[in-house]
C-alpha positions, 0 to 999 in steps of 0.5 A: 658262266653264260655258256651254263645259261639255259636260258640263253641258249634258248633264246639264242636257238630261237633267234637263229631258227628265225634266221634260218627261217629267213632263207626257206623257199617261199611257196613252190612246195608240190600240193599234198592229195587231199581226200574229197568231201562227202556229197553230204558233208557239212560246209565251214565258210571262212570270210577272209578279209585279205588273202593270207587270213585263211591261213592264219587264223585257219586252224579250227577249220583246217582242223575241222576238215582233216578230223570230222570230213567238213567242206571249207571253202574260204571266201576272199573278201578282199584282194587287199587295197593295191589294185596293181597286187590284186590279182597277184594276191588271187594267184598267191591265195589259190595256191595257198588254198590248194596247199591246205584243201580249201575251196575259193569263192571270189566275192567280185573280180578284184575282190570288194572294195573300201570294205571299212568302217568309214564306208559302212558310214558315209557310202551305204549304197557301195556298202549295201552293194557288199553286203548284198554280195556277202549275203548270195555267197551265204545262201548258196552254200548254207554253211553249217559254220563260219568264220569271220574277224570280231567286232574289234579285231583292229584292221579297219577292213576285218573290223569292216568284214565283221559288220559286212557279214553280220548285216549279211546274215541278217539278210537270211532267211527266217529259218537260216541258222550256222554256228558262228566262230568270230576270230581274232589276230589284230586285236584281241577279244575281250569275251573270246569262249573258246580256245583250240589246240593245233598239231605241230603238222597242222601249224606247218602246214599253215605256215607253208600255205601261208608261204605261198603269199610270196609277195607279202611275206618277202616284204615281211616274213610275218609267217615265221612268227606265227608259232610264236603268236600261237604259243601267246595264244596258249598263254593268254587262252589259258585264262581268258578262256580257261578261268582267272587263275587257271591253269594253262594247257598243255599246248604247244600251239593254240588259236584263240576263237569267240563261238556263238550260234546264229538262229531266229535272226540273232546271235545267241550264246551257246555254253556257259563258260569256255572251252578248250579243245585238245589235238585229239579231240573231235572238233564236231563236238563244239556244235553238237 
């Protein structure tokens, strides 16, 4: 009787997807060519709280890249807490950007520290010094989007990023602007607004960029289960993002985003409601 099962079976074939994943090559995979941005190209700045976030939550980015021509240059906000592993980490995360065509930015060498709630309280000259850092890299590339964990996203340094980059923005300009896409992995966003799909080939390209963090995901072959957060992501976007009651896309794979606007040395929201952005659709549209 449990042969005739269906859903045994496919249960069971993840499961042993799982386990054959377990054996796969940990980076090591040749670097794709990847085209040249335009001199004029627009830049997309991923502020990424330890090395591997890029690859993770890097979905629209990646997608904003490879379908509308944009520069995306990741920012290693951290090299993790383990000085001993900083600088593997800066080698695992260069060559898991040139897998997917990023560009890298070190923040210091090494990496800024103690990047947390506790030291935004207790320690403002270290913390002024960070965001003081922070605020440079945003002038020098005056992106036109970013990236960076939400206020809430769990992880003491991607809640500490949060703050760190929005005292940073407001260091800018008066007439400094960017569209401002708040991520989330650790925690979910209570207010999230826009919910993107990923191609089967963008999703394994992540996963294997991710692989390239060979040290991390030996310990905790977190990258294999990406596929499965993403497809959550679908399930639960279908509504937070979509509408209570509403109906789920039809999408494999999906990443969850909050998209707002930076202007006039404020937040401000840009479209009532949510969006949801399919495969074939041109990513540009979202901040036209």
């Amino acid at each position: 009787m449990s042969g005739a099962n269906p859903y045994l079976r496919y249960v069971s074939s993840l499961a042993a997807l799982a386990r054959e994943g377990k054996q796969f090559p940990l980076g090591g995979f040749a670097m794709p060519a990847h085209p040249p941005a335009a001199p004029d190209a627009p830049t997309a700045l991923i502020f990424s709280p330890h090395p591997d976030d890029e690859c993770i939550i890097g979905g629209l980015a990646l997608r904003l890249q490879r379908q509308a021509g944009y520069r995306v240059v990741n920012v290693a906000v951290t090299q993790g807490s383990n000085k001993a592993r900083q600088q593997g980490r800066w080698d695992e995360l260069v060559n898991a950007c040139a897998y997917l065509g990023f560009k890298l930015v070190q923040t210091v060498p090494g990496g800024l520290e103690k990047i947390n709630p506790k030291t935004r309280a207790g320690d403002p000259t270290h913390w002024a010094g960070c965001v003081d850092v922070i605020a440079g890299i945003l002038a020098e590339h005056r992106p036109s989007v970013i990236f960076f964990p939400h206020e809430s996203d769990w992880n003491s340094s991607h809640i500490g990023t949060y703050h760190l980059v929005m005292e940073a923005l407001g260091r800018q300009r008066p007439d400094f602007s960017c569209h401002v896409v708040e991520t989330e992995f650790w925690g979910a966003m209570a207010t999230p607004n826009l919910m993107v799909e990923s191609s089967v080939q963008d999703l394994a390209d992540m996963m294997t960029a991710l692989s390239f963090h060979v040290e991390e995901v030996r310990r905790n072959p977190y990258h294999l289960l990406v596929p499965a957060w993403m497809q959550d992501n679908v399930r639960r976007g279908g509504e937070v993002v979509g509408g209570q009651g509403g109906a789920a896309p039809d999408f494999m794979f999906a990443t969850i985003y909050r998209l707002r606007e930076w202007r006039d040395g404020a937040l401000h929201v840009r479209h009532d409601g949510g969006q949801i952005l399919d495969a074939a659709a041109n990513p540009a549209t979202l901040f036209a």
